[in-house]
C-alpha positions in Angstrom: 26.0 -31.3 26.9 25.7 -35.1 27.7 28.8 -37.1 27.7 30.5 -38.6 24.9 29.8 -42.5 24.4 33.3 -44.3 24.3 35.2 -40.5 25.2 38.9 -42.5 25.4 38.3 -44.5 22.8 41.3 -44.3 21.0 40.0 -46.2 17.4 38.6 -42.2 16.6 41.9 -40.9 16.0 42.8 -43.5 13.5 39.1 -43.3 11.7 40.6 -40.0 11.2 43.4 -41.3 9.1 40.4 -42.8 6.8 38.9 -39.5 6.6 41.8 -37.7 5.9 43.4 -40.0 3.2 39.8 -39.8 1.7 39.7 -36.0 1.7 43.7 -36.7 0.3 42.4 -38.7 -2.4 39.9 -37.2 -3.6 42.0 -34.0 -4.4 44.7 -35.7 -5.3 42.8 -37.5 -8.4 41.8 -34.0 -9.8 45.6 -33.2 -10.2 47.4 -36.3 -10.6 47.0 -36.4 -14.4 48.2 -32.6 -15.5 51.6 -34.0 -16.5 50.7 -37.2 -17.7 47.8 -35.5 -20.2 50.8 -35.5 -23.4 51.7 -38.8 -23.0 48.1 -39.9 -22.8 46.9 -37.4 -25.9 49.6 -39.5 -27.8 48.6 -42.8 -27.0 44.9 -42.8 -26.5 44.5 -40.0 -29.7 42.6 -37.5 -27.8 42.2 -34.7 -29.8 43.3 -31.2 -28.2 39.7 -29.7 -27.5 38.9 -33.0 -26.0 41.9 -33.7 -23.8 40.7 -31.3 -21.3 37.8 -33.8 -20.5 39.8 -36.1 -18.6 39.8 -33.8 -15.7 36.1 -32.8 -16.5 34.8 -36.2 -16.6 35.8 -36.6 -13.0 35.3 -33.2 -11.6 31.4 -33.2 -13.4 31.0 -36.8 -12.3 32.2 -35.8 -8.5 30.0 -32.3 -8.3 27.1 -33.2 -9.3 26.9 -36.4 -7.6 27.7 -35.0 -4.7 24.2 -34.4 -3.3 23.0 -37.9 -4.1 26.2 -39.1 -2.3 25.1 -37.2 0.8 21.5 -38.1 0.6 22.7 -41.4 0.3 24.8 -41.4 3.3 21.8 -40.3 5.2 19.8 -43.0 4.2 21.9 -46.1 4.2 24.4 -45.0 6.8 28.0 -42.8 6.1 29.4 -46.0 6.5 28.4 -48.3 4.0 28.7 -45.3 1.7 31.8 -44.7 2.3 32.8 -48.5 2.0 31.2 -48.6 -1.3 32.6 -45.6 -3.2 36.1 -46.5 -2.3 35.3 -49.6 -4.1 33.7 -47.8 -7.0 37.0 -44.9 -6.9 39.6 -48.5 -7.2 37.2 -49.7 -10.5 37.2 -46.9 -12.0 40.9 -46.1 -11.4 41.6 -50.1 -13.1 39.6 -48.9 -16.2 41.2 -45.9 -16.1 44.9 -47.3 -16.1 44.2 -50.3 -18.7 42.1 -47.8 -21.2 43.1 -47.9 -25.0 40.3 -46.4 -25.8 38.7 -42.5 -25.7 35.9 -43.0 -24.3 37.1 -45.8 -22.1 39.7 -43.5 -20.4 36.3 -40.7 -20.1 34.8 -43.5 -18.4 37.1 -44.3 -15.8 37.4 -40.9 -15.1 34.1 -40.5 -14.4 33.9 -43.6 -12.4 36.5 -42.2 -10.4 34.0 -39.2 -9.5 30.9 -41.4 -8.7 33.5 -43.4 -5.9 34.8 -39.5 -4.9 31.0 -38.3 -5.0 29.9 -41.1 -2.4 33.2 -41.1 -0.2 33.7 -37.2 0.3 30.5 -36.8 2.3 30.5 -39.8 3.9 33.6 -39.0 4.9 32.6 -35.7 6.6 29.5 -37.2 8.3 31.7 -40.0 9.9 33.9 -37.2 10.9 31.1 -35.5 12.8 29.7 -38.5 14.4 33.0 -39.5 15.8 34.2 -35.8 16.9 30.5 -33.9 16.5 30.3 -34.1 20.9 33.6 -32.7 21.4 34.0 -29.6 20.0 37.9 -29.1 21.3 38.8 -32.5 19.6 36.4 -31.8 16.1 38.5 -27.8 15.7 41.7 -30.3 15.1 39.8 -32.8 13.2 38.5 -30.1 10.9 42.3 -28.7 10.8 43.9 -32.4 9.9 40.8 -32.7 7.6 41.8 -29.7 5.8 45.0 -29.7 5.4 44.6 -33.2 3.4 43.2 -31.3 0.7 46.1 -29.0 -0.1 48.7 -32.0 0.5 46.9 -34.0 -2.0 46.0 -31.0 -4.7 49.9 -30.7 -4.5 50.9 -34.4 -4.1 49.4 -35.2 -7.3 51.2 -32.4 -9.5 54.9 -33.9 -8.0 53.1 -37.7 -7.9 51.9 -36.9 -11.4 55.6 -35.6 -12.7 57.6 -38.7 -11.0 55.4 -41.0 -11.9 55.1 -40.0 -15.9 58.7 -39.4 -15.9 59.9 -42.8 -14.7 57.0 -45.1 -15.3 53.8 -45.1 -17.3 50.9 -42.4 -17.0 48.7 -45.5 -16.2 50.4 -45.4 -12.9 48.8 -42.2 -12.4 46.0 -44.3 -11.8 46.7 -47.6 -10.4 48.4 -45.6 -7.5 44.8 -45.3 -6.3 44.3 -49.4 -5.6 46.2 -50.4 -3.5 45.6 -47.2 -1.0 42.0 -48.5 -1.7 42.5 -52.0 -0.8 43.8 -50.8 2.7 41.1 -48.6 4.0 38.3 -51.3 2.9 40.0 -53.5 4.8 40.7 -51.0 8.3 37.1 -49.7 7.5 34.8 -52.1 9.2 36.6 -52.1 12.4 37.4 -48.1 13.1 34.7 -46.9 11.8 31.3 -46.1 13.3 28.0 -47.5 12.3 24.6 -45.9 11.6 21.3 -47.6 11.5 19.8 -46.9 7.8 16.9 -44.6 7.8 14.0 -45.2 6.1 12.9 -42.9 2.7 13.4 -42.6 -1.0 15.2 -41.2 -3.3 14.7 -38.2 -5.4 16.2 -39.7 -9.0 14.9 -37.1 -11.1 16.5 -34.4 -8.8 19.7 -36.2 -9.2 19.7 -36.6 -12.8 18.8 -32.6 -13.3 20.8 -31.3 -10.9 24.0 -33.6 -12.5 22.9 -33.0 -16.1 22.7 -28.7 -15.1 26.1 -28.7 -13.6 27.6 -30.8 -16.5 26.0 -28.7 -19.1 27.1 -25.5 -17.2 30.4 -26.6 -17.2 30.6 -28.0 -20.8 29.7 -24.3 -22.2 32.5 -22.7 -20.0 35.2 -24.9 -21.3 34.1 -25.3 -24.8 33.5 -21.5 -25.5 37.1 -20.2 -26.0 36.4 -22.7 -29.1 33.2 -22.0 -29.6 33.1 -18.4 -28.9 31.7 -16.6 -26.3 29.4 -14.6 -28.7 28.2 -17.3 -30.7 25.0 -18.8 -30.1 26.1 -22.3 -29.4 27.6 -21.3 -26.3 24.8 -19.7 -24.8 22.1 -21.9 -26.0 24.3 -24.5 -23.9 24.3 -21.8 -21.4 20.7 -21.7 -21.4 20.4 -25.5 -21.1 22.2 -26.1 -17.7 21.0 -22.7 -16.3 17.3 -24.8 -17.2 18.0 -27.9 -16.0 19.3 -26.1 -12.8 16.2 -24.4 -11.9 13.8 -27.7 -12.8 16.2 -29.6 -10.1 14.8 -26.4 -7.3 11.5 -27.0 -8.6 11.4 -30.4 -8.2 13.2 -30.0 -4.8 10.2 -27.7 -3.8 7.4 -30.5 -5.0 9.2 -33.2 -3.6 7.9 -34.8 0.1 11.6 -36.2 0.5 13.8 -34.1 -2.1 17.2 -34.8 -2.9 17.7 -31.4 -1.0 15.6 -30.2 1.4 15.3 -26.5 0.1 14.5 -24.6 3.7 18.2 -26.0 4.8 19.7 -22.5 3.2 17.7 -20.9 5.8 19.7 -22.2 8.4 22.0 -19.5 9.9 25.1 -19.0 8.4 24.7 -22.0 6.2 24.4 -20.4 2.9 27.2 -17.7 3.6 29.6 -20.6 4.6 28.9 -22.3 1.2 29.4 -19.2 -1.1 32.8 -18.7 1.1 33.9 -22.2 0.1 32.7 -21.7 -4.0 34.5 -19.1 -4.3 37.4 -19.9 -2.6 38.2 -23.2 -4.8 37.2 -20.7 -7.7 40.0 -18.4 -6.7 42.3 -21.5 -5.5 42.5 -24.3 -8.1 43.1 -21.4 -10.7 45.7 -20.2 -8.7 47.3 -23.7 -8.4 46.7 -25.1 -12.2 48.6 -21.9 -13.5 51.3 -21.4 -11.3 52.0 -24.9 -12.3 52.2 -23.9 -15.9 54.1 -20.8 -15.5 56.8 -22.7 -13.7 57.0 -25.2 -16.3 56.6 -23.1 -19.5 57.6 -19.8 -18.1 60.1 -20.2 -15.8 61.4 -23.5 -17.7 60.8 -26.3 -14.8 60.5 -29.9 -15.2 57.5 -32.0 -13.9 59.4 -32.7 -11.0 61.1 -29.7 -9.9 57.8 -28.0 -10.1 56.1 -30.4 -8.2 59.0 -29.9 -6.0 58.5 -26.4 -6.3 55.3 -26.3 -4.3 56.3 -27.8 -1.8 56.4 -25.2 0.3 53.4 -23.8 -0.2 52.0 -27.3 0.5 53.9 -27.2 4.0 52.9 -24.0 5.4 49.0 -24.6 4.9 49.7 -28.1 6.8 51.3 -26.4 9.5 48.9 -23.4 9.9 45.9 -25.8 9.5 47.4 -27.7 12.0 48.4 -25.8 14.4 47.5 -21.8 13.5 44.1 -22.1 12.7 42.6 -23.9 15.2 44.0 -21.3 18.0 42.9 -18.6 16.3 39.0 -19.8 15.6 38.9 -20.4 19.1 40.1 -17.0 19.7 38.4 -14.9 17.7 35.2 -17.0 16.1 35.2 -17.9 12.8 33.6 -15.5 10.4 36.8 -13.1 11.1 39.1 -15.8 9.8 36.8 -16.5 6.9 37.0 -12.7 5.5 40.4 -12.0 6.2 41.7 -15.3 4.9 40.0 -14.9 1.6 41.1 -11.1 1.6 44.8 -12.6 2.0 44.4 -15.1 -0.7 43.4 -12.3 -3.2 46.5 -10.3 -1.9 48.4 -13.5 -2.8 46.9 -13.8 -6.2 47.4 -10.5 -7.2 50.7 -10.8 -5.8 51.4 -13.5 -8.7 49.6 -11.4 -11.3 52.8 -9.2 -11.3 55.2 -12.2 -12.5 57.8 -11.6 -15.0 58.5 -13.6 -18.2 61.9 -13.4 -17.1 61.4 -13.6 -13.6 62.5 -16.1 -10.7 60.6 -18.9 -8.2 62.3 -16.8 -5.4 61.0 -13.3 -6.4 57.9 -14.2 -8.3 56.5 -17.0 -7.0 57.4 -18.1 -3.4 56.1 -15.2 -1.4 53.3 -14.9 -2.9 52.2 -17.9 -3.1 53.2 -18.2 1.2 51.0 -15.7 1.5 48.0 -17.3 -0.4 48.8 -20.6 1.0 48.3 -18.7 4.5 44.5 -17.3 3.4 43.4 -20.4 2.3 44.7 -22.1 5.5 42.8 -19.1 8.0 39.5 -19.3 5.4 39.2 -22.8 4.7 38.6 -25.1 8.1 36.2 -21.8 9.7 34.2 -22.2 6.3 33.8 -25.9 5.9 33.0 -26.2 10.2 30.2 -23.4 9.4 28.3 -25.2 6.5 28.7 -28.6 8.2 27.5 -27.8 12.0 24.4 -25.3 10.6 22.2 -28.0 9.6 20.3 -30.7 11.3 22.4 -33.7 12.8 20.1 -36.3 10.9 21.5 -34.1 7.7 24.6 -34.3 8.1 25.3 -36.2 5.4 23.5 -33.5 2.9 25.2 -30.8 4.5 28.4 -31.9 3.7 27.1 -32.9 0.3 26.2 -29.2 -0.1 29.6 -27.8 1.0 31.8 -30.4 -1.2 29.3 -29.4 -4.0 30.0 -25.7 -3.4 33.9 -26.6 -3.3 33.7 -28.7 -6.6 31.2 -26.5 -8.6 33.5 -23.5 -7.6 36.6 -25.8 -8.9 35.2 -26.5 -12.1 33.4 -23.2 -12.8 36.6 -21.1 -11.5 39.4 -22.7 -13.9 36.5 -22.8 -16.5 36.5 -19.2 -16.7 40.1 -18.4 -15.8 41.1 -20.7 -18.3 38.9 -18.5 -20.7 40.5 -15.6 -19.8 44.0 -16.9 -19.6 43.6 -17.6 -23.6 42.1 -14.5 -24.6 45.5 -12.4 -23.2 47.7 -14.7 -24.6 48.0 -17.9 -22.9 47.5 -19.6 -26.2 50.8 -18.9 -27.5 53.1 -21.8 -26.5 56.8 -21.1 -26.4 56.1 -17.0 -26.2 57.0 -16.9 -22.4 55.8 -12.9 -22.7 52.5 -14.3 -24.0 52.1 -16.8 -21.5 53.2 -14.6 -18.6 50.3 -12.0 -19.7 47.4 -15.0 -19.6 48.8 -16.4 -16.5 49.1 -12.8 -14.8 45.2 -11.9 -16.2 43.9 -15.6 -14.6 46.2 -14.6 -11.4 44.1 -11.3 -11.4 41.0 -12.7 -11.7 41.3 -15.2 -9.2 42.3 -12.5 -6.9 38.4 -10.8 -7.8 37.0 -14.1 -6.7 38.6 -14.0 -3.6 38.0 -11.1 -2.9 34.2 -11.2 -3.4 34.8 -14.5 -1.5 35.6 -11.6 1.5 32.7 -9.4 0.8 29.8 -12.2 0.9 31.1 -13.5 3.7 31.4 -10.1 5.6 27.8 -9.5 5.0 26.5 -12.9 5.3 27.7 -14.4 7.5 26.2 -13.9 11.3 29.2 -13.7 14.2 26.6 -15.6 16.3 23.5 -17.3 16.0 20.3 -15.1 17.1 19.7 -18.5 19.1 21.4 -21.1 19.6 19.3 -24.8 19.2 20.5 -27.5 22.2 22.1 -30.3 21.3 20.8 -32.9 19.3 21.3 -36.6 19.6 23.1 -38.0 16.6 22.8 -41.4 14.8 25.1 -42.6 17.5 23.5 -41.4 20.8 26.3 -38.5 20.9 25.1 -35.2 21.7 26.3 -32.8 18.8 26.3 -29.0 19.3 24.6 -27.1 17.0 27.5 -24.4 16.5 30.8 -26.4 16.5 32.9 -24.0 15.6 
C-alpha cells in the first residue's frame, strides 16, 4: 500500500467533527419533533391521520433521495455536495420553524430531507477519502461515525422535550441554523477536495425510484386507516412496488444509471445492506416505542424520558468507541454483524415482556443495555462492509446505497410496527394495559427483524473475499484498500 499524502496532517481529525455532527444531524431531525407533534397539531391544525407526515415528509424526502445524493457526490465532488445540502438542511429548517401553514410545515420537512439526502453520503465519501489509506485510523472513524447516530436519534427525543417544554416547537427547528452556519463556514478549509467527473444524470431513475419508496411507505402508514384488506391499500401497494421495478429497469437500459446495477455483485455488498435495513427496521421501532411506553405507560415527562435514555445512548458511544473497534479487528466483521443483531433481538424481546405496571429499572433499562450493546457490535462492521465493497470512484453511490438501506428500513420498520402496535391495542390512550400489549407486540416484532437481520447475514455474508482487488487510487491520489474492515 503506497503511502498516505499528508499522513500527520492533523485538519483529518477535525473533518471528522463535520462528518460526525452531520451523521448527528441527520438523525437527530428524524426525532427532534415526537414531543413537539401536540403542540404543532394544535396550532398548525393537522388533522390526526395527517400529523404523522411530518416525520414522513423528511424520512421519504431523505430515502429516496439518497441515491441521487450519492450520484451527485460522485459527479460534482463529496465536497461541494456536502456544502450545499447543509445549506438546503438550514432553508428548510427556517421554513419549517416560521410555518403557519400545513403544507408549509410538510414542505420544510421535506426540505429538510433533500439537505440530509445530499449531506449523508457526502459525508461518508469524505470520510473515506480522508481515512480510506489507513485502515487502523478509518476502524475509529467508522466507530466515532457511528456512535453519532445513536447520540443524535436520542438527543433529539430529550432536545425535543426541553425545548417544547420551555420554548416553542419552532425551536425544534431553528436549533438546526446556527449548527449549519458553523460547519459552512469550517468546511472549505478542513475539508478535502475532489475534481468533478464528467457524466449525466439519470432523472427519471431518481424520480421512480423516489416516487416507489414514497408510495411504498404512504400504503404502510395509511393502512391501519385504510385497512389492510381493502383495496386501496394494496392498489397503493401495487403502485410503488411498480414504480420500484421501472427504476431497475431503467437502471439496466441506462449507459450511466443513477445506480449501476452489477454493484450488488460485489462481495459482501448486498449482505451488508440487508444487515443495515433490517437493523434500523428492528431499531427505530425499538426507540419510538420505548419512548411512548415511558411517557404513557410508565407516566414520564418529555424530559425525564429523554433523560431516561440516556443510558442507553452512553453505552453504544462507549462500545462504538472503544469496544467495537477491538473486536472487528479481532475477529473480522461478519461475526460481530450476526451476533450483534442476534443480541438486539434478545433485547427487543427482552422489552416485549414489560408490565403496565412495571418499572424503568426492571423493565426497561436492562434490556434496553443489552440492545443498545447489539446495535453498537452490528452497526460500524455493517456500514464499513457496504462502503469498502465497491469501487473507490463509487464511493459516493455506495454510501448512498447503505444510508438508503438504513432509511428505507427506518421508514418501512416503524411503518409496520406501528401497524401492529394498533391492531393489539396501542390505540387505546389512557388504557396503560392496552398500550403495554401494542408496545410489547411492536417490541416482538422488532425482535423478528433482528433476528432475520442475523440469519441473512450469516448466510450472506462472505468471512473473506475469494480475492482480494489491490488498492485503488482515490480522487485524492490515496491508495484505498479494497476490504477496510
Amino acid at each position: 500500500m503506497s503511502t498516505p499524502t499528508n499522513p500527520a496532517d492533523p485538519r483529518r481529525w477535525t473533518a471528522l467533527v463535520l462528518i460526525a455532527l452531520a451523521q448527528f444531524m441527520v438523525i437527530m431531525d428524524t426525532s427532534i419533533i415526537g414531543v413537539a407533534l401536540p403542540d404543532m397539531q394544535t396550532d398548525l391544525g393537522f388533522s390526526q391521520e395527517n400529523l404523522s407526515w411530518v416525520f414522513n415528509a423528511y424520512v421519504v424526502a431523505f430515502g429516496g433521495l439518497l441515491l441521487l445524493g450519492g450520484r451527485l457526490s460522485d459527479l460534482f465532488g463529496a465536497k461541494r455536495l456536502f456544502t450545499a445540502g447543509w445549506a438546503v438542511l438550514a432553508a428548510g429548517s427556517l421554513t419549517a420553524g416560521l410555518a403557519g401553514e400545513v403544507w408549509v410545515e410538510l414542505a420544510g420537512r421535506a426540505a429538510q430531507g433533500i439537505g440530509a439526502a445530499l449531506i449523508a453520503p457526502s459525508a461518508l465519501t469524505l470520510l473515506m477519502m480522508l481515512f480510506g489509506a489507513r485502515p487502523k485510523e478509518l476502524t475509529k472513524a467508522f466507530a466515532l461515525y457511528g456512535a453519532a447516530a445513536p447520540a443524535g436519534g436520542t438527543a433529539g427525543v430529550f432536545l425535543g422535550g426541553v425545548i417544547t417544554q420551555y420554548a416553542s416547537w419552532p425551536w425544534v427547528f431553528y436549533i438546526n441554523i446556527p449548527i449549519a452556519l458553523v460547519v459552512l463556514i469550517a468546511t472549505p478549509s478542513v475539508m478535502p477536495s475532489a475534481t468533478a467527473r464528467r457524466g449525466s444524470i439519470d432523472w427519471t431513475g431518481a424520480v421512480t425510484v423516489t416516487a416507489g419508496l414514497a408510495t411504498v411507505v404512504y400504503a404502510i402508514v395509511r393502512a391501519p386507516e385504510t385497512g389492510w384488506a381493502s383495496a386501496r391499500t394494496w392498489l397503493v401497494l401495487a403502485a410503488g412496488i411498480l414504480l420500484i421495478a421501472t427504476f431497475v429497469a431503467v437502471q439496466s437500459k441506462r449507459r450511466e444509471p443513477l445506480m449501476r446495477l452489477a454493484i450488488w455483485w460485489a462481495p459482501n455488498l448486498a449482505g451488508a445492506n440487508i444487515a443495515q435495513l433490517l437493523m434500523a427496521a428492528a431499531w427505530i421501532p425499538m426507540w419510538f416505542f420505548l419512548n411512548l411506553y415511558l411517557q404513557q405507560v410508565l407516566g414520564l415527562g418529555a424530559f425525564a424520558s429523554g433523560s431516561a435514555l440516556l443510558p442507553m445512548t452512553v453505552a453504544i458511544m462507549v462500545m462504538m468507541i472503544v469496544l467495537a473497534p477491538r473486536l472487528i479487528a479481532r475477529f473480522g466483521p461478519k461475526p460481530l454483524i450476526v451476533t450483534g443483531l442476534l443480541a438486539l433481538a434478545g433485547g427487543m424481546l427482552w422489552l416485549s415482556f414489560a408490565r403496565a405496571d412495571g418499572s424503568f429499572w426492571v423493565d426497561v433499562l436492562p434490556a434496553s443495555l443489552l440492545a443498545a450493546a447489539g446495535m453498537s457490535l452490528a452497526f460500524i462492521p455493517s456500514l464499513g462492509t457496504a462502503l469498502s465493497s465497491a469501487r473507490p470512484e463509487e464511493g459516493g453511490l455506495a454510501a448512498g446505497i447503505v444510508n438508503t438501506s438504513y432509511q428505507v428500513g427506518s421508514a418501512l420498520g416503524l411503518a409496520a410496527m406501528t401497524a401492529v402496535a394498533a391492531a393489539h391495542g396501542a390505540r387505546e390512550l389512557g388504557n396503560p394495559t392496552a398500550l403495554t400489549n401494542g408496545f410489547s407486540a411492536a417490541f416482538l416484532g422488532a425482535a423478528v427483524l433482528a433476528a432475520a437481520g442475523a440469519l441473512a447475514s450469516a448466510l450472506t455474508l462472505r468471512t473473506a473475499p475469494a480475492s482480494a482487488p489491490a488498492p485503488a487510487e482515490s480522487e485524492t491520489g490515496q491508495s484505498q484498500p479494497a476490504e477496510a474492515l
